[in-house]
C-alpha positions, 0 to 999 in steps of 0.5 A: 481871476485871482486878486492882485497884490497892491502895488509897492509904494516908493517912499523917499527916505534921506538918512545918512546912516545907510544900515539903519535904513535897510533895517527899516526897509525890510519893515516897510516892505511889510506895508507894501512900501519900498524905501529910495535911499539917498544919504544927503539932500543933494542926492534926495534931488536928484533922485527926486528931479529923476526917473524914479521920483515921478512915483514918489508918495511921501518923504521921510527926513532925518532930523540931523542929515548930510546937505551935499554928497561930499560932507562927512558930517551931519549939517545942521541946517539940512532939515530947514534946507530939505523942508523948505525945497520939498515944501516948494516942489512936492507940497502934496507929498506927505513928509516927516522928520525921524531922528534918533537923539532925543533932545532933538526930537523934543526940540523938533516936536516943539519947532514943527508942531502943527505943521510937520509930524516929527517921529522917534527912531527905534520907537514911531517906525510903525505908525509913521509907516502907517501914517504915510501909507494912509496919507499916499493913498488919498494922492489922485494920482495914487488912485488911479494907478492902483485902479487900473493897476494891470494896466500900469505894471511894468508900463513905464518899462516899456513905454517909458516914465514920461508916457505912464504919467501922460496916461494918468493924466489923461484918466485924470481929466477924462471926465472933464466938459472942458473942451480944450481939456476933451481936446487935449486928451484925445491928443495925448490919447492918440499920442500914446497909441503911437507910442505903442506902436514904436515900442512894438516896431522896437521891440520887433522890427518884423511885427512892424516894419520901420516904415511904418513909424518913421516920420509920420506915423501910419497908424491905419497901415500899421493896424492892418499890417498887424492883422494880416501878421496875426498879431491882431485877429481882424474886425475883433476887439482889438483892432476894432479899438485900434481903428477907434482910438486912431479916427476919434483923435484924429477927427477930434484932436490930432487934427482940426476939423474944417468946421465945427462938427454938429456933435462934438465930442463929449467926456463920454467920447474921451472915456470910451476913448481911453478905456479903448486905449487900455485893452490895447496896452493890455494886448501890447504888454502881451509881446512884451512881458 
């Protein structure tokens, strides 16, 4: 299998001067790093608090921005405000100032030395991208997307943005001997796997048929609907997993037992679990490309 390429990195960028940052878009598009554009903090927020925000790995700031959407001129507490709401709400996000005038610059470096990296427009582009690239690679969640990358492409466009960070979160604790930590990520496994199967029913209501998936999900029914359809071949690795995820959680998580089982589940349980879940997002991406 030929090797893939790394995954874009999505930098917010908040700079008022729209042609200067798609000049350095396309530079960072060299560092496998797609720059989101917002002209003010007020719209750096917004897009921060949205959809695209939870796959931001690092900030850059402009030394001089706009505050809100309707000023016209640079406010000169803008850098303060911006530092101060992203320190508070992303303080794991690598973050940087980048101005163009050069007694700013000075005066910034000497403000924020030792705690924000301040760069120099027309001259630090490159090693501030390299010091961004280098610093997002060592955030968790990071790891774990460009790990199990074929899984995670295109996944929030079909399961939707809130079910790709439960994922992660689930690969995250999965080796975890907690067990209201093991519990809980059966729960949200088992979640994911329904999940799967609405998007399907969406997708194709004659592949899974709206009773199915509607109130109660009937994952047993659904699984063999599918096999006697084709779509899944039976007693074959797919459906065995689909039969796996659905009984594990439910004797482990979605449900609670009548009384304590002699071998409860492990980490090793909730890992043969999840990597179960995998193949089956790979097998449900394929009706969905």
């Amino acid at each position: 299998m030929p090797a893939r390429d790394p995954m874009p990195l999505t930098i917010l960028i908040i700079d008022d001067s729209t042609p200067y940052v798609e000049s350095l878009n396309r530079d960072a598009q060299r560092h496998t790093i797609r720059l989101l554009h917002a002209r003010s903090l007020e719209e750096g927020r917004e897009l921060h608090g949205g959809r695209e925000g939870r796959g931001i790995a690092g900030i850059i700031l402009d030394g001089k921005c706009l505050k809100e959407k309707g000023q016209e001129v640079p406010d000169n507490s803008f850098l303060g405000a911006a530092i101060k709401y992203f320190g508070e709400k992303a303080p794991h996000l690598p973050l940087v100032v980048l101005t163009g005038e050069t007694d700013l610059y000075r005066n910034l470096s000497d403000l924020y030395a030792g705690t924000v990296r301040v760069y120099s427009k027309g001259r630090d582009e490159k090693e501030m991208l390299r010091q961004l690239l280098d610093e997002a690679k060592q955030l968790e969640w990071l790891k774990i997307v460009r790990q199990y990358q074929e899984v995670f492409e295109g996944l929030a466009d079909r399961l939707g943005v809130d079910a790709e960070q439960e994922l992660i979160s689930s690969l995250m604790q999965m080796g975890s001997d907690d067990q209201t930590v093991i519990r809980n990520t059966l729960i949200s496994l088992r979640r994911l796997q329904e999940r799967i199967f609405i998007a399907l029913h969406k997708a194709d209501p004659g592949l899974i048929p709206a009773h199915l998936v509607s109130g109660e999900i009937n994952v047993v029914s659904i699984y063999k609907h599918l096999a006697e359809r084709g779509a899944i071949e039976r007693y074959k690795i797919v459906d065995r997993f689909s039969e796996l995820v659905y009984k594990v959680t439910s004797d482990n998580g979605a449900h609670t037992p009548f009384q304590n089982p002699k071998y409860p589940p492990t980490k090793y349980t909730v890992q043969a679990v999840t990597f179960a879940l995998l193949d089956l997002i790979l097998w449900f991406k394929s009706f969905l490309p």
